[in-house]
MITOR-84048 format. One record per residue (C-alpha): residue in three letters; x, y, z. Coordinates in steps of 0.02 Angstrom, whole numbers, plus 50000, padded with zeros to 5 digits. Each point is the difference from the previous one (the first is absolute). Layout:
<drendrens>
ALAXYZ ...
</drendrens>
This chain:
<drendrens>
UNK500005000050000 UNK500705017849952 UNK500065013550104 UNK498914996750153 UNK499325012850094 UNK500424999750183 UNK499395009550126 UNK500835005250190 UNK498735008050100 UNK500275009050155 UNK499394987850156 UNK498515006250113 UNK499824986350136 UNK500245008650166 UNK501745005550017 UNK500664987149879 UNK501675006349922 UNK500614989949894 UNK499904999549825 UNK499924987149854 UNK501645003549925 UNK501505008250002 UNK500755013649831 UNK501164984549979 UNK498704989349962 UNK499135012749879 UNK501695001649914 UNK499904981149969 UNK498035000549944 UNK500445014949883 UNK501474989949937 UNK498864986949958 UNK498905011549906 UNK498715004350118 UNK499115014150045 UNK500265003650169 UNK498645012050106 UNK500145006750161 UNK498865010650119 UNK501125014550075 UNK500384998350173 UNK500044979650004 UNK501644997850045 UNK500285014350125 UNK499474988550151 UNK501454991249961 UNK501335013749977 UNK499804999449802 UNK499845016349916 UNK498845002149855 UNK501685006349906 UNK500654982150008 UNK498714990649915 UNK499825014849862 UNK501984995149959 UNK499514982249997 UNK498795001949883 UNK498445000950058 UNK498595012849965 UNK499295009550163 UNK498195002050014 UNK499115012250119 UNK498734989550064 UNK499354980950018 UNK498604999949878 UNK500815003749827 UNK501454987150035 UNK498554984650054 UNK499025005049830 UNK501754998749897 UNK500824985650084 UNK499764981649933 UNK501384995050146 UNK499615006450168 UNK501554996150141 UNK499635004650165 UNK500354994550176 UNK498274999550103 UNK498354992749928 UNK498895012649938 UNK499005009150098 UNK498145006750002 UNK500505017749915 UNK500834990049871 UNK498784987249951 UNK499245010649871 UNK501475000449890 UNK500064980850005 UNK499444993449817 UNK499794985149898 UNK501934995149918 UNK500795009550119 UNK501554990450093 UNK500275004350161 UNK501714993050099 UNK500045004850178 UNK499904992250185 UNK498054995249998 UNK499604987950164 UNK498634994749914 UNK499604986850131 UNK499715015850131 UNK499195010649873 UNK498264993749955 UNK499165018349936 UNK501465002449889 UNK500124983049935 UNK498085000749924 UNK500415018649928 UNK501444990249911 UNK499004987849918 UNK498675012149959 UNK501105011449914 UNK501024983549919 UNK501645004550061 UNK501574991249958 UNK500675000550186 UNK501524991750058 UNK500624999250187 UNK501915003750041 UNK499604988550142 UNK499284984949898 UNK501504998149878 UNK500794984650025 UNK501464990349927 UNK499964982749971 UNK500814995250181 UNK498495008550080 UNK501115015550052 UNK499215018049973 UNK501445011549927 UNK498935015650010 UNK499354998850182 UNK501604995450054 UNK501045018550000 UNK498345006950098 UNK500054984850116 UNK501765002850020 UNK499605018050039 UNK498434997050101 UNK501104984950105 UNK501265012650048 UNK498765014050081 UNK499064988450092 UNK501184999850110 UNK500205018150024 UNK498325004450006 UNK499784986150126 UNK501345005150107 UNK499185017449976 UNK498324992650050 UNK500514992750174 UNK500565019250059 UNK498925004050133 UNK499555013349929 UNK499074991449875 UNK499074987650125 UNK501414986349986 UNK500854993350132 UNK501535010450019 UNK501194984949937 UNK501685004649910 UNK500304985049870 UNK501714999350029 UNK499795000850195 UNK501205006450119 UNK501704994450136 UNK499104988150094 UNK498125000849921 UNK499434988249864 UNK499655004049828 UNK498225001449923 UNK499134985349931 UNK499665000449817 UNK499144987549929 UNK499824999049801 UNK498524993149907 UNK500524992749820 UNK501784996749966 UNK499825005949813 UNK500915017349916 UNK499315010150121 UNK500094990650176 UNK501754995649963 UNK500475017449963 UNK499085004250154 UNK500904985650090 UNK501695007749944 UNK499585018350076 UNK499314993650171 UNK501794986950034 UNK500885016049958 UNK499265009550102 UNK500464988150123 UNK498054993050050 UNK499554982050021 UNK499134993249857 UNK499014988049961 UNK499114994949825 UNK498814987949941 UNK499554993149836 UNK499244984149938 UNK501334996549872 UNK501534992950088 UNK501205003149874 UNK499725019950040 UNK500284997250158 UNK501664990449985 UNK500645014749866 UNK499625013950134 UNK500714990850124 UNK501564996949901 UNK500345017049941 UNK499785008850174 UNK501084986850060 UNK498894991650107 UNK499695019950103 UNK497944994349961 UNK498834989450078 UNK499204990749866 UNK498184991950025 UNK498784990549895 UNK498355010149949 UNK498444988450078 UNK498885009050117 UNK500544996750173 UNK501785004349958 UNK499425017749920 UNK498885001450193 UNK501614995250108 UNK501175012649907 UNK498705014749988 UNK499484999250169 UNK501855001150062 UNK500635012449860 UNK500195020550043 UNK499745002249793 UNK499054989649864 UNK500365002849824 UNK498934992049874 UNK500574998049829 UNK499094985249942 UNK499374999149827 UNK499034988749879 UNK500405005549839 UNK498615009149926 UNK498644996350118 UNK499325006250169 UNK501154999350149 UNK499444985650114 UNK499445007350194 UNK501214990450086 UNK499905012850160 UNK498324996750092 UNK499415015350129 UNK500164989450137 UNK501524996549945 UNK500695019550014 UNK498845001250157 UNK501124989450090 UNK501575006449941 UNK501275010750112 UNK499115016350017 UNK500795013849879 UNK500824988049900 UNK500095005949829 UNK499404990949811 UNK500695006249841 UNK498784991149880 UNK500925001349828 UNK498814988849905 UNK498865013550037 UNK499805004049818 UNK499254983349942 UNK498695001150150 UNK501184997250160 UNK500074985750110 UNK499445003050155 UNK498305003350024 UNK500525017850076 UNK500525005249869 UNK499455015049902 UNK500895010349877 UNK500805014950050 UNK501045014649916 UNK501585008450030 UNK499425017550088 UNK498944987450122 UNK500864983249994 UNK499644991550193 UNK498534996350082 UNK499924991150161 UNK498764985350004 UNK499814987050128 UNK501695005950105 UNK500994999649846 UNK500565012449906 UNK499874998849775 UNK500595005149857 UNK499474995949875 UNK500455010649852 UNK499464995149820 UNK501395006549908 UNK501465000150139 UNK501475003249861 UNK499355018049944 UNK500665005750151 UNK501624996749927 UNK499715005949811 UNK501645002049912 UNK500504983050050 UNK498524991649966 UNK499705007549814 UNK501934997049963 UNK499724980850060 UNK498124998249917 UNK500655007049850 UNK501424988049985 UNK498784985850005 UNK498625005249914 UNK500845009449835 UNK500254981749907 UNK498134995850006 UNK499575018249970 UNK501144997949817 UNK499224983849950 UNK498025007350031 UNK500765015449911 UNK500774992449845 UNK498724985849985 UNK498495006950085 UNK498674982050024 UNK500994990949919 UNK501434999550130 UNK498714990350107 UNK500004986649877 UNK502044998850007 UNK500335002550179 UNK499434989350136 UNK500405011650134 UNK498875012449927 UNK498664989049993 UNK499834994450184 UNK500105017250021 UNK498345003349894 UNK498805004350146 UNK498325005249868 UNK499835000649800 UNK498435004949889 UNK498865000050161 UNK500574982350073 UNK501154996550169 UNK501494989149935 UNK500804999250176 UNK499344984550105 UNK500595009750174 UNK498965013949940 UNK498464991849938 UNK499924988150178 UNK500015017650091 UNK498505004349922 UNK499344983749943 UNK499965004249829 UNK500384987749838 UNK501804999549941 UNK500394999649816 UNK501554993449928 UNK501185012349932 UNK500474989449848 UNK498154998549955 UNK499725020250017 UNK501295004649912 UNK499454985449863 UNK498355011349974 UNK501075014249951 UNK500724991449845 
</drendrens>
């Protein structure tokens, strides 16, 4: 396909400031032929002048609407959001973070308006890893841990426990939820920060690769539900990071569960953005992250690496500018060629094509291959 058009809107989730790419990656769209738009003032969240992207390449619009009616390729790094729904159209590809599974309203606009949408989250290679959740999980792993540690300040509600302890006074307790991208990273943080950790998983060979790169400084524990009660009630921080790729977060966390824990205690629910797991948990933004339910103090922040922009778009961008090329220079088609892209397919000409999304919602689930056979 010759010279796509492909669109970089400004994002307008609550304090979310990040943004799709970076001018180096419109210098390589525009190299492939490509017409590259962007909405002024998209990359300043994230310490990237307007000036940079015009060097690149790219043409600056003033304002969201003319660059959604011109773009065939929209890249983005939040799902849509109600303002924006009108600009959604049949054709239209749309490649951002979606979290479908959490995101039932949006989902139906999707297939009403016959949106080629594809999740960041849900693209997966062919040894079940997910190379573009994986910088944000990275990302999101790290600050757990310092937003935990923040939350256990008392004046916050926590407990008043340093992580690392003090002469004579024993470290926090952090206990770790998931020992994928982002509970390892998380994992990492809290043994260098000198806390005793523990993590759980139900996939030994996790465990055993944590444990052997901290060198043994981590408790490791299999994930069954009496372990996860024995190491939550004892732990001074929870972080959650468990995921099932594409679908709704499983409530692993009961409220009795946090009723009994130590009181101010703190949870830092990173799964948060595919519906949480705990049933506390409720989604909360960056001016007003915590709330205190229970004795225990949350956060639970949808979009925890916008706080740290110009990483995260540098490390998204890195991960995410190989798909964006092959959509670009092959538009549909590159769904046909790559299987990464496919499981990534979350909805195409008005049917779900993800089967975590469609069990959220108990709706059918078509086969990619056969939907894109109908557009032969």
């Amino acid at each position: 396909m010759k010279n796509m058009v492909v669109g970089i809107p400004r994002e307008i989730k609550a304090e979310e400031t990040r943004v799709a790419i970076t001018p180096s990656g419109v210098a390589a769209l525009v190299a492939h032929g490509h017409t590259v738009l962007v909405e002024q003032g998209a990359g300043a969240g994230s310490s990237i002048p307007d000036d940079h992207y015009r060097a690149a390449g790219a043409r600056l619009l003033p304002s969201a609407a003319p660059l959604w009616e011109q773009a065939q390729l929209i890249l983005k790094v939040k799902e849509p959001l109600p303002a924006e729904y009108p600009f959604l159209r049949p054709g239209l590809i749309l490649f951002t973070y979606l979290h479908l599974a959490a995101e039932e309203t949006l989902t139906r606009v999707l297939l009403e308006k016959q949106v080629t949408a594809l999740g960041y989250e849900t693209i997966q290679l062919d040894d079940g890893s997910l190379p573009l959740l994986a910088p944000m999980s990275e990302v999101a792993g790290r600050l757990a841990i310092q937003v935990g540690a923040w939350c256990l300040q008392a004046q916050n509600g926590g407990r008043g426990v340093l992580l690392s302890g003090a002469s004579g006074v024993k470290p926090a307790y952090v206990v770790i939820l998931g020992a994928g991208i982002a509970g390892t990273n998380a994992c990492q943080v809290a043994v260098g920060m000198g806390a005793r950790v523990s993590i759980l998983d139900v996939n030994p060979a996790r465990l055993r690769y944590t444990h052997d790169i901290l060198g043994g400084h981590v408790t490791t524990v299999m994930s069954n539900r009496a372990n996860i009660e024995e190491e939550v009630l004892a732990a001074d921080l929870v972080i959650s990071s468990v995921l099932v790729p594409g679908a709704r977060t499983p409530k692993l966390l009961s409220r009795a569960l946090f009723r009994a824990m130590k009181p101010g205690a703190a949870f830092v629910d990173v799964s948060i953005d595919q519906g949480g797991s705990a049933e506390t948990s409720r989604p909360t933004v960056h001016h007003d992250p915590i709330y205190c339910e229970e004795g225990v103090v949350h956060y639970c922040v949808t979009n925890m690496p916008a706080v740290v922009p110009h990483t995260s778009t540098f490390a998204l961008t890195n991960v995410t500018l190989s798909y964006a090329l092959e959509l670009a220079d092959n538009g549909i088609d590159a769904l046909r060629t790559n299987a990464a892209l496919r499981r990534g397919l979350n909805t195409m000409l008005g049917q779900v094509t993800h089967p975590g999304v469609a069990a959220a919602f108990g709706l059918p689930c078509a086969e990619v291959q056969q939907v894109l056979g109908t557009m032969r």
